[in-house]
C-alpha positions as CSV (number, residue, x, y, z in Angstrom):
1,X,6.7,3.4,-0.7
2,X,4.0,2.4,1.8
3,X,2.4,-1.2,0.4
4,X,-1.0,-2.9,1.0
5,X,0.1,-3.7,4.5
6,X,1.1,-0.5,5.3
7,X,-2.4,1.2,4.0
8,X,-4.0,-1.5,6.5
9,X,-2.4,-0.5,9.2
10,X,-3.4,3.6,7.9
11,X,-6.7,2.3,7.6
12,X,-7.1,0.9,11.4
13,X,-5.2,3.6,12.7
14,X,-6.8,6.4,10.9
15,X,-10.5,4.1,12.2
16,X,-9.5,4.4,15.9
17,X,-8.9,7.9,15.8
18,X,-10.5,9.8,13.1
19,X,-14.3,7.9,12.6
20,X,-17.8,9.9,14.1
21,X,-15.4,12.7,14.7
22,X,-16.8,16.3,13.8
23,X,-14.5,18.5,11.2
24,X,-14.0,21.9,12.4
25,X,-11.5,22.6,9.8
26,X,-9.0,21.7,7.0
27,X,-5.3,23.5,6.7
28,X,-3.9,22.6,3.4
29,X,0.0,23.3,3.9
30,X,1.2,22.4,0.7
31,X,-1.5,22.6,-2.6
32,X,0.3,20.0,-4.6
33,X,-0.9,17.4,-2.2
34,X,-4.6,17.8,-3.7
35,X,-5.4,16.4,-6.8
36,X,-8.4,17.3,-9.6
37,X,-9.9,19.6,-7.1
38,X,-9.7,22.6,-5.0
39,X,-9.7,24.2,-1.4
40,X,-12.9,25.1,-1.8
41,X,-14.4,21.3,-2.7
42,X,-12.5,20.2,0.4
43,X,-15.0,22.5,2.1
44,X,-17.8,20.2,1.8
45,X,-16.2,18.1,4.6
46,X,-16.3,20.7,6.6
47,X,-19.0,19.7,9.8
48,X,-19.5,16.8,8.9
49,X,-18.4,13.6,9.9
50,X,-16.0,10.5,8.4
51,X,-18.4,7.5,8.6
52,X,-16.3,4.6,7.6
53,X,-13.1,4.1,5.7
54,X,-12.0,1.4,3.2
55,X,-8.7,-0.2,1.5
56,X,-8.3,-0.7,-2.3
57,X,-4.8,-1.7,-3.5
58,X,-2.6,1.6,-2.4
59,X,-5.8,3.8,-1.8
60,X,-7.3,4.7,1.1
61,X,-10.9,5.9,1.2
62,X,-12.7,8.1,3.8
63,X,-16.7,8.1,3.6
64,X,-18.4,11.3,5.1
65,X,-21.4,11.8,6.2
66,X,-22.8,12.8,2.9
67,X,-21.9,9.8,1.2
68,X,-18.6,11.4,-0.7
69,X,-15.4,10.1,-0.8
70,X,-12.3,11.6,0.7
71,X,-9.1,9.7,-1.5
72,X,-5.7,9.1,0.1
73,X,-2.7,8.0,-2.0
74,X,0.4,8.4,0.7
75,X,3.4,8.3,-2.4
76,X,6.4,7.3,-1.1
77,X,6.8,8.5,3.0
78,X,3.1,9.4,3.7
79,X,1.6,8.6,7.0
80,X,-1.3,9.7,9.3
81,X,-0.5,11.2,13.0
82,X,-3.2,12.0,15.5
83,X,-2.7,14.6,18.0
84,X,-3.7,17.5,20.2
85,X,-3.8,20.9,18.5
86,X,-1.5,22.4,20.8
87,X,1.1,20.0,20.1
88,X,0.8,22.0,16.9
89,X,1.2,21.3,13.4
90,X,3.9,18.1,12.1
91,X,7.0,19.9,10.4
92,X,5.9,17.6,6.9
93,X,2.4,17.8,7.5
94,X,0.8,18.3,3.6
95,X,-2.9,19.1,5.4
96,X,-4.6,18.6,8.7
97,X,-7.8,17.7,9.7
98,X,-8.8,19.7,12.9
99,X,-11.9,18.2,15.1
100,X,-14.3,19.3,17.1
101,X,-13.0,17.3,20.1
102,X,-9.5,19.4,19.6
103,X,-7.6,16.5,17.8
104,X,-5.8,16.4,14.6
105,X,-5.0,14.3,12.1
106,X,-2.1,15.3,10.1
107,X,-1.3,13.6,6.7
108,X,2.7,13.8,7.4
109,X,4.3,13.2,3.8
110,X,8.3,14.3,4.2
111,X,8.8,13.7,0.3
112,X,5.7,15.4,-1.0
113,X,4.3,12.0,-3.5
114,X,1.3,11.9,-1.3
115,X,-2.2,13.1,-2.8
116,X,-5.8,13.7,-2.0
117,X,-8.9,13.2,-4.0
118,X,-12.7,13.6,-3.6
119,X,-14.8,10.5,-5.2
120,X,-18.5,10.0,-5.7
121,X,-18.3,6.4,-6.3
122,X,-15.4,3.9,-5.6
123,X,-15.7,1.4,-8.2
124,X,-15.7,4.4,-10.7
125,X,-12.2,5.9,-9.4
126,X,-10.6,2.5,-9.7
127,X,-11.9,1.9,-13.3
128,X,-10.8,5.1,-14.0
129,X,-7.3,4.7,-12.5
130,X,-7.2,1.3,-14.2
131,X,-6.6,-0.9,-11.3
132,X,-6.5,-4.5,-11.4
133,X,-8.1,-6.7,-8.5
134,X,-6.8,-6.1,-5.1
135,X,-4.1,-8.5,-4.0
136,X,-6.0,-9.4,-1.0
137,X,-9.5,-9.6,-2.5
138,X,-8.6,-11.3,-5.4
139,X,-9.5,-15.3,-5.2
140,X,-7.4,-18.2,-6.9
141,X,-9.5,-18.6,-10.0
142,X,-9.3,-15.3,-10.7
143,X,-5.5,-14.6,-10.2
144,X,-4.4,-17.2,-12.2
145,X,-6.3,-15.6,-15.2
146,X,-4.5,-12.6,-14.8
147,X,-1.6,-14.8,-15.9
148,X,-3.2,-15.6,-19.1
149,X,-1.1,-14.6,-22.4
150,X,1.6,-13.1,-20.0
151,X,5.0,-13.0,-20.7
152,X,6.9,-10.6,-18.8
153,X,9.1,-10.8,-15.8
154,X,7.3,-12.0,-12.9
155,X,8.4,-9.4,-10.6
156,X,7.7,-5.9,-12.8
157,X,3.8,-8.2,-13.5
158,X,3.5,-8.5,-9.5
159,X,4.3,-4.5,-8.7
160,X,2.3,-3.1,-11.9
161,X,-0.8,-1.7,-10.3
162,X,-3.0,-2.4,-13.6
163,X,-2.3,-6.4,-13.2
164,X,-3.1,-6.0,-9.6
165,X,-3.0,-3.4,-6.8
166,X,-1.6,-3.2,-3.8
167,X,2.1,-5.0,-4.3
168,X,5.7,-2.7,-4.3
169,X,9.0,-3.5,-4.3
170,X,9.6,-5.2,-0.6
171,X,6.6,-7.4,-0.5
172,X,7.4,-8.7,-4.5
173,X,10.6,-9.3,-3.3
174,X,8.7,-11.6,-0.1
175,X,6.4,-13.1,-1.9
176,X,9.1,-14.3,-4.5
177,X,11.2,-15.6,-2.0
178,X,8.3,-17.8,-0.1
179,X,7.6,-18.8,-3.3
180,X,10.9,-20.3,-4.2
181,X,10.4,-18.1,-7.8
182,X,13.4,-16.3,-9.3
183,X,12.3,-12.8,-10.0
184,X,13.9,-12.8,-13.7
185,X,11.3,-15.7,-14.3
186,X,8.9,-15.2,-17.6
187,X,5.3,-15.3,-16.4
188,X,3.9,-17.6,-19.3
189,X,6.9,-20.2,-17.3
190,X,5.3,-20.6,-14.3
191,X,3.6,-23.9,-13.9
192,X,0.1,-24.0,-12.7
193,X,1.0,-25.6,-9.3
194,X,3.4,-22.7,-9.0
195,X,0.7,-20.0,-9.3
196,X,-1.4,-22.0,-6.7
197,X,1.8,-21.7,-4.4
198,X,2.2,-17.9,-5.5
199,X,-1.0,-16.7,-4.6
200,X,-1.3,-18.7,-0.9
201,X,2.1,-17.2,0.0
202,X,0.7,-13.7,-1.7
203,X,-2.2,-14.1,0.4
204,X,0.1,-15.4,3.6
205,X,3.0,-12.9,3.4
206,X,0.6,-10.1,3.5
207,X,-1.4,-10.9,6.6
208,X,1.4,-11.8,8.1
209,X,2.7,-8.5,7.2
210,X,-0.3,-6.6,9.2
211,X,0.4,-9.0,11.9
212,X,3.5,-7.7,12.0
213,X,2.8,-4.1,11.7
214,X,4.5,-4.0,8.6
215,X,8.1,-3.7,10.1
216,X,11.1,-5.6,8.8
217,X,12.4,-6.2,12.7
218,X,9.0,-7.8,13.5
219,X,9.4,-10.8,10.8
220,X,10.7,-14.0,11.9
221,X,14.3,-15.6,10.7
222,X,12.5,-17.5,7.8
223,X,11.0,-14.2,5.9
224,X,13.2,-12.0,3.4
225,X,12.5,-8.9,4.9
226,X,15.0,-9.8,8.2
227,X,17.8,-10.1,6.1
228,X,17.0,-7.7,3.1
229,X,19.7,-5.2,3.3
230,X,23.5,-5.8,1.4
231,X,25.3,-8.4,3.1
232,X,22.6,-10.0,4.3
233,X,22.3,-13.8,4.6
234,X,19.4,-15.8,3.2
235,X,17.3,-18.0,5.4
236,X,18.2,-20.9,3.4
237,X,21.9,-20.4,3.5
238,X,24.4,-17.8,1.5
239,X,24.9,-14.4,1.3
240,X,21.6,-13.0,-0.9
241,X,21.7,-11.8,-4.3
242,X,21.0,-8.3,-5.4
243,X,20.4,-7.3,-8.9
244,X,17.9,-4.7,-10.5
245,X,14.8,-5.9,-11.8
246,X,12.7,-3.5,-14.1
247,X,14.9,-0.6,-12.4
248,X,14.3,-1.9,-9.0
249,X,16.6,-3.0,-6.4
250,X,15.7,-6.7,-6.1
251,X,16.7,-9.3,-3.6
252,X,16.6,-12.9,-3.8
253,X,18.0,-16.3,-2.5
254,X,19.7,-17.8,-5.3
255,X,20.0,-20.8,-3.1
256,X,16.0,-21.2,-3.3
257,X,15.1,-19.6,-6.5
258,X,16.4,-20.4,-10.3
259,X,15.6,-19.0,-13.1
């Protein structure tokens, strides 16, 4: 499921291609894919223009020109793809976006958990989906307050998009590691020092992640991700442990973190 990193990266790409361009029409291929609205709402985009995009968690926003808010949530295999019409339409593409310059932007989604929104107002659709802070907005103060009163696995806390949004499975798993944190550890156990080192290798990891381009064969030796797959070794030495952690498939380095 596409992470913070990942909607980054959907962000810049879908700036470079899709910004100041005019909407000459909008193909919805599978009506699942829109959420609390219809065809006919998705018609107000229609000649006009996206003005600006902007990241929140795993949401990606899309401004027109008339100050509404186009809301993409790409599930679990949703991605953009830019391209000339005659190239026609992506075999998974959910809906396209056709321009006036003769482009379009697909939203490709294989697995069909992808869905699209219209907002007025941004701060009211994340109150209303009950999203905590944003995992790269969020500052040091205010993320160790989160931690106040907690006593749950530390791993589930990290991926629950109420606590804080924008974290899955892979980059908990990261962030964990870098950390030197066991994943089984009980939230009200972490030391303050260790939330200090938690949230700069939160902060790290996924920067480093867009740096990256979120792929696993761009990370150096020293990150999770180049060795997360069964059999793999861990950085610090050993084969790595795999166990499920609030029904996920976890990795981690028993070598580096206890419980």
């Amino acid at each position: 499921m596409p992470e913070l990193p990942s909607l980054e990266i959907f962000k810049q790409y879908f700036d470079s291609t899709s910004l100041h361009q005019k909407i000459k029409e909008i193909n919805i291929h599978n009506p699942e894919i829109i959420v609390d609205i219809t065809g006919n709402d998705l018609k107000e985009f229609l000649n006009r223009y996206f003005v600006s995009s902007s990241r929140y968690g795993k949401y990606l926003f899309a401004s027109s020109s008339e100050n509404k808010f186009l809301v993409f949530h790409f599930g679990m295999t949703g991605f953009f793809k830019y391209h000339p019409k005659d190239e026609g339409i992506s075999p998974h593409s959910r809906i396209s976006f056709l321009f006036k310059n003769g482009n379009v932007l697909d939203f490709d989604d294989s697995r069909k958990f992808g869905k699209i929104s219209i907002s007025e107002n941004i701060p009211d659709f994340i109150n209303k989906k009950h999203l905590g802070p944003d995992a790269l907005e969020i500052d040091l103060s205010s993320f160790k307050k989160l931690f106040l009163k907690r006593k749950g696995h530390i791993k589930p806390l990290l991926m629950n998009q109420q606590f804080l949004a924008g974290l899955g499975n892979l980059y908990a798993d990261e962030i964990l590691f870098q950390s030197g944190i066991h994943p089984l550890r009980k939230a009200d156990q972490i030391k303050n020092d260790e939330l200090d080192n938690l949230y700069d290798n939160m902060v790290w990891v996924l920067k480093k992640a867009i740096e990256f381009n979120d792929s696993p064969r761009n990370f150096p030796e020293n990150f999770l991700l180049a060795h997360r797959y069964p059999g793999g070794e861990c950085p610090k030495g050993g084969k790595l442990d795999i166990i499920k952690v609030g029904g996920r498939t976890t990795y981690y380095c028993s070598n580096k973190q206890k419980i």
